[in-house]
C-alpha positions, 0 to 999 in steps of 0.5 A: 500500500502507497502512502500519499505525500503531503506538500510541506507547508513553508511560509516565508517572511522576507521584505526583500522580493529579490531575496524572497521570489527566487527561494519560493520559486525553488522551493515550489519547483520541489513539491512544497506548498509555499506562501510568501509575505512582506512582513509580520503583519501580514503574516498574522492571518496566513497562520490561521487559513494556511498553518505552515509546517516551517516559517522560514523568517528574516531577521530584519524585516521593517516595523516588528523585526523577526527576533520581536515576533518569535515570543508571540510566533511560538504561542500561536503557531506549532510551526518550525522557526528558521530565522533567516538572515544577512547578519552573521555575528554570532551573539546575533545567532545566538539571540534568535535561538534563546528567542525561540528560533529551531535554526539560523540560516545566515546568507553570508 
């Protein structure tokens, strides 16, 4: 008896479309089912309708930056926090795990 795979669900949270389109585009060449947004706020009511697996999410985004919005990340949603970042400093790195973060991507 066959299995069926579900499509991993990723939300990706980036402010740069250049940074952002090209990955999503990847990742969906790859079987995953993908959402891509601008900010925290527009992230909010993805998280009911869609619920994704993964978030993958920049540290920098503009107004609410990624590392305030774990705390509240993690209380409404069970999904995996990779923090994604252009900043590669290592209390950087450190600070998004003790916020909550699974992993750090940093794009050096």
């Amino acid at each position: 008896m066959e299995i069926p795979m579900t499509s991993i669900r990723i939300a990706l949270v980036d402010d740069e479309p250049d940074f952002r389109q090209p990955v999503a585009r990847y990742l969906r060449k790859r079987g995953m089912t993908m959402h891509e947004v601008g900010s925290i706020e527009a992230l909010q009511p993805l998280l009911l309708e869609f619920a994704p697996n993964i978030i993958l999410l920049d540290v920098g985004l503009p107004g609410k930056n990624g590392l305030d919005a774990l705390k509240r990340l993690r209380e409404e949603s069970k999904a995996g926090v990779i923090m994604v970042t252009a900043r590669g400093r290592l209390e950087e790195r450190i600070e998004g795990l003790d916020r909550g973060a699974d992993s750090i991507f940093a794009n050096r």
